[in-house]
C-alpha positions, 0 to 999 in steps of 0.5 A: 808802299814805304819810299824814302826820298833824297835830301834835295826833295825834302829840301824843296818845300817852299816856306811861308811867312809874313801875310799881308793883305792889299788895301782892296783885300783882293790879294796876299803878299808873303815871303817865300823861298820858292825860288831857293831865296826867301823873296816877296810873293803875291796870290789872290785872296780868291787862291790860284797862281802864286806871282813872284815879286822880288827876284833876289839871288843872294841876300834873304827878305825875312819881312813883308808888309802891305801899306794900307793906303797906297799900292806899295810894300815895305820889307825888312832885308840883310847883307849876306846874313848879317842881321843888319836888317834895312827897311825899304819901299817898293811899288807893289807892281814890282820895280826899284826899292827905296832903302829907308835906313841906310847905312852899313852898320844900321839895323832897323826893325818894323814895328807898326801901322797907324791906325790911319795908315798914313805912317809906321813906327820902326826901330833902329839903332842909326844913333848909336848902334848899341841903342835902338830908338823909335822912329815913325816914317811918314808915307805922305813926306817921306821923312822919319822922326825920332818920337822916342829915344830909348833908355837901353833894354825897352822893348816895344809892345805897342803904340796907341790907336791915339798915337798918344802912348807907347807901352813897353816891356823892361827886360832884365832877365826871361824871368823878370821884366817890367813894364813901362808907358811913355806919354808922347804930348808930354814926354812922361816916362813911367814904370808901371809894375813894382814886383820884386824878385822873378816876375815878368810882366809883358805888355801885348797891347792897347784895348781899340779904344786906348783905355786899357793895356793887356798884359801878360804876367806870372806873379805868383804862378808858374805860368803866365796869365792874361791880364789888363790894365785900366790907364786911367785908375791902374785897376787890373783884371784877370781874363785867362788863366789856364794852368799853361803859359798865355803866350800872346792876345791881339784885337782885330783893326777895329775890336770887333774880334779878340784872339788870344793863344796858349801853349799846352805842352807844346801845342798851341791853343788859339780861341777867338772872339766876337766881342759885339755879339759876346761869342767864341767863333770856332776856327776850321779844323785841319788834319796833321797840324795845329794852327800857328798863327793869325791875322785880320784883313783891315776890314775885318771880312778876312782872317788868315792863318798859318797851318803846320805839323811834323808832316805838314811845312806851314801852308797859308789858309784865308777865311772870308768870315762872311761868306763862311769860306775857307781857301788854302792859298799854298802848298808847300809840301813837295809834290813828290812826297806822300805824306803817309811816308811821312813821321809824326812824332810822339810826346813823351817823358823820361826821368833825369838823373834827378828824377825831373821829368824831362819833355821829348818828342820820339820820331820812329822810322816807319820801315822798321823790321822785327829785330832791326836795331837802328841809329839815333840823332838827339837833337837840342834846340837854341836858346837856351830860351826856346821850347822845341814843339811839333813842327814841320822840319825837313831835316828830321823827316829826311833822317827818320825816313832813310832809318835813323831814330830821332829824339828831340827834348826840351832839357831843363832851361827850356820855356812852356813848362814853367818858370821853375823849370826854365831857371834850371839851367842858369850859371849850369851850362854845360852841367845838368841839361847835358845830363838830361841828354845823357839819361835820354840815352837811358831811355833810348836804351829800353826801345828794342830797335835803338842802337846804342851804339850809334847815337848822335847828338846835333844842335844849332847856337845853344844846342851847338854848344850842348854837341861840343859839352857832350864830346868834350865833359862826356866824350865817350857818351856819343858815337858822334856830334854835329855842331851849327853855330855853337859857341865854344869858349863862354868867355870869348863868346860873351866878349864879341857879342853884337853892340845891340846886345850889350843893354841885355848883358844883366840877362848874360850875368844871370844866364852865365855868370860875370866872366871877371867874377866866376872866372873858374866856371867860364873855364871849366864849361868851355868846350875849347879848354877840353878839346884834347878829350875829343874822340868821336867823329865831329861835323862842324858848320858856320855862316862867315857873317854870324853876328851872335855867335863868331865864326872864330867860335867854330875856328879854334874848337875845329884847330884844336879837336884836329891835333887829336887826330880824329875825323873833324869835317869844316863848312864854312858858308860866306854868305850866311850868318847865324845859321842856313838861310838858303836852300843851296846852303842848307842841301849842300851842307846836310847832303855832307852830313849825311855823308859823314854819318854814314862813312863814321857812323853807318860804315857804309863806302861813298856811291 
């Protein structure tokens, strides 16, 4: 029989991220919010009894690694939100951690294991904040050293097995990178591609053996294939080209298996390999999601991966490949929900004002009567440079589930349908992809149980932005909107971008325009300069210590849409940045949601 739940129960799925396995390969550390805080948490490969590790209340562990030699763990961990990531070493018993880059504006990013697991090499921009270099850290000394001192907008791919080279990807624009090697003996630095006009080329890795570089890249294609390079001759082979974008490749430790993904219109495909015995090894079939990723123990005896769908949060799965045996190792869905209550959703296409097919996926409330016309939330992703796919989302299946309709496209500028389709949206923000969300409202309108009337558009960052285009370039179109972290002046949000963000600012250029130069386009996509058109109710959330987006984005659209004298709701959370990290955070702000949508939106009196 149909039940619907509280916001709270959905909410009370544990996330999983971040596996790693001890160096005996007899237990997995990973990163979970089982305590409402993302903290470190431990379970035996043999599955059982999952052991909290790291009791944190207030700042978010978003990365865990075991080292491969010694019973100890390294972790990435911000302030309140603020991205300023910081690297630490703890004992793998739990106790007091070691803060490797100290400093209140250093960033650090880990990057990867030796092949000896002696040391690691890791980011950070302690030199200058704008600039982010390499650095390996020596577990024996506990010394870091600069090997690699970046130029601006290199982007690490991987470092040799021989600690010899480091590959990187150039970034100019997501339509057009380079790569390049850097020799570390005799500190030769050289660009390896020489397209001309939008190519990207994406370095993945060395081969176990250090000849050869795999790579991703669309020269003359749509999409992106699997490629490598031989260093010694510059030769280049073709290895997979399916008519979908390759998205990533990796060896295990010692090259016995060769995994490589695809993402086919949204699902991701993932094969594997045997290399000695030349066969494809099949990964265990699951219901209700696809498998999302993948990693193998040092030893290669293990394989664990990731299990996700739109009724399925991700779960932890272990394979021990000799004994042929699969063992799930979480289970995140609350114990309270049953899953056939739950929505899968559907892929669809609609036509655009153009005639462009745009890509969506449609959640039906499974307690619809005959005759019923019901509201629909539109829901836009961030970016732009993102593609939404199924996924487990507690906030969709919380609204599909209490009757409202969902809709969630990938406007033009989305990735995964080709670099055509994702260019669409440069210097037009604010034009033809919010078209694509008004003409889903044409579609919506051949279902017979859509209301019409009662059609929300929500987004996060960029889709925070779409909201506050809709209810200011088509401010009749929608019943209401619901912004998170949009920016809502494109000129002062291009100034108060991060410093770590300024060697990209050629992507910006190309994404925007060049605020001096196209002055009068800036102008006119600001939501900001037309807040006076604003008629429908708008909810609008922020994190005090967003380094993307400023708080005072949400600050002056949220000022200026009050004098119109239309109902305007204001969060504010001091202790989140870009984003809701924290369960509290994320029930207290969607139970006042949904609140406001059924005050303005439903008509219905608070309980």
């Amino acid at each position: 029989m149909f039940q619907t739940y509280p916001l709270e129960t959905f909410f009370a799925y544990n996330s999983v991220i971040s596996a790693t396995f001890s160096p005996d390969e007899k237990i997995v550390a990973y990163v979970s919010n089982a305590s409402g805080v993302h903290n470190i948490w431990t379970v035996p490969v043999s599955g059982g009894e999952a052991k909290q590790l790291t009791y944190d209340t207030v700042n978010t562990i978003i990365f865990v690694t075991w080292c491969p030699n010694r019973d100890s763990l390294v972790y990435m961990q911000d302030q309140g939100g603020n991205e300023n990531f910081h690297l630490f070493l703890m004992p793998a018993q739990g106790g007091s951690a070691v803060d490797l880059s100290p400093g209140d504006s250093v960033r650090a990013q880990f990057l990867k294991w030796s092949y000896d697991g002696n040391s690691f090499v890791f980011l950070s921009n302690v030199r200058d904040p704008r600039f982010f270099d390499i650095y390996q850290h020596d577990l024996t000394t506990g010394q870091s050293t600069m090997i690699y001192q970046t130029k601006g907008t290199e982007e690490f791919a991987d470092w040799s097995r021989d600690q010899k080279k480091i590959a990187f990807n150039i970034f100019n624009s997501t339509t057009d990178q380079d790569m390049a090697m850097y020799d570390l003996p005799s500190a030769k630095f050289d660009i390896i591609t020489s397209d001309t006009g939008e190519v990207t080329n994406q370095a993945q890795m060395f081969s176990p053996d250090s000849r050869y570089l795999y790579f991703l890249t669309d020269k003359d294609s749509e999409f992106s294939m699997l490629m490598r390079r031989n260093l010694s001759t510059g030769q280049q082979e073709l290895l997979e080209k399916p008519n979908w974008d390759v998205i990533g490749a990796v060896f295990s430790h010692n090259g016995t298996y060769f995994a490589w993904a695809y993402n086919q219109d949204g699902s991701i495909k993932i094969r594997v390999f045997n290399q000695p015995e030349k066969k494809e090894m099949p990964l265990p079939a699951l219901p209700n999601g696809e498998i999302r990723g993948l990693d193998f123990s040092r030893s290669e005896r293990y394989l664990n991966f990731y299990f996700n769908g739109d009724r399925q949060p991700t779960n932890l799965y272990v394979v021990d490949l000799q004994a042929n045996k699969l063992t799930q190792l979480t289970n995140c869905l609350p114990r309270q929900i049953a899953q056939e209550n739950l929505v899968q959703s559907e892929l669809l296409r609609y036509p655009s004002f153009d005639g462009k097919e745009i890509p969506a996926y449609l959640y039906k409330p499974k307690n619809l009567q005959a005759g019923e016309k019901r509201p629909v939330i539109i829901e836009i992703h961030g970016g732009p440079m993102s593609q939404e796919i199924k996924r487990w989302s507690p906030l969709r299946q919380y609204f599909v589930n209490h009757g409202y309709v969902m809709l969630v496209p990938n406007v033009r500028g989305s990735t995964g349908y080709g670099k055509t389709f994702h260019q669409l949206d440069d210097k037009d923000w604010g034009g033809s992809p919010l078209q694509d969300v008004i003409y889903a409202k044409q579609y919506l309108s051949s279902l017979d149980y859509v209301d019409t009337s009662k059609i929300i558009i929500y987004g996060g960052s960029y889709g925070g932005y779409m909201v506050l285009a809709a209810l200011t370039f088509a401010p009749t179109e929608f019943a209401a909107g619901i912004d998170l972290v949009g920016p809502s002046n494109l000129v002062t949000f291009l100034h108060s971008l991060p410093p770590y963000w300024e060697p990209f600012i050629k992507y910006w250029h190309k994404e925007l325009g060049d605020p001096k130069k196209d002055k009068k386009f800036f102008y006119d996509r600001s939501p900001l300069n037309f807040a006076d058109r604003i008629v429908r109710p708008l909810f609008v959330i922020h994190g005090a210590n967003d380094p993307r987006v400023k708080k005072s984005e949400s600050d002056q659209i949220v000022e200026a849409a009050r004098k119109n004298n239309v109902p305007v709701e204001y969060m504010v959370f001091p202790d989140e940045g870009h984003g809701l990290r924290k369960r509290e955070n994320q029930i207290k702000a969607f139970k006042a949601v949904a609140g406001f949508l059924d005050k303005y939106i439903l008509m219905r009196q608070p309980s």
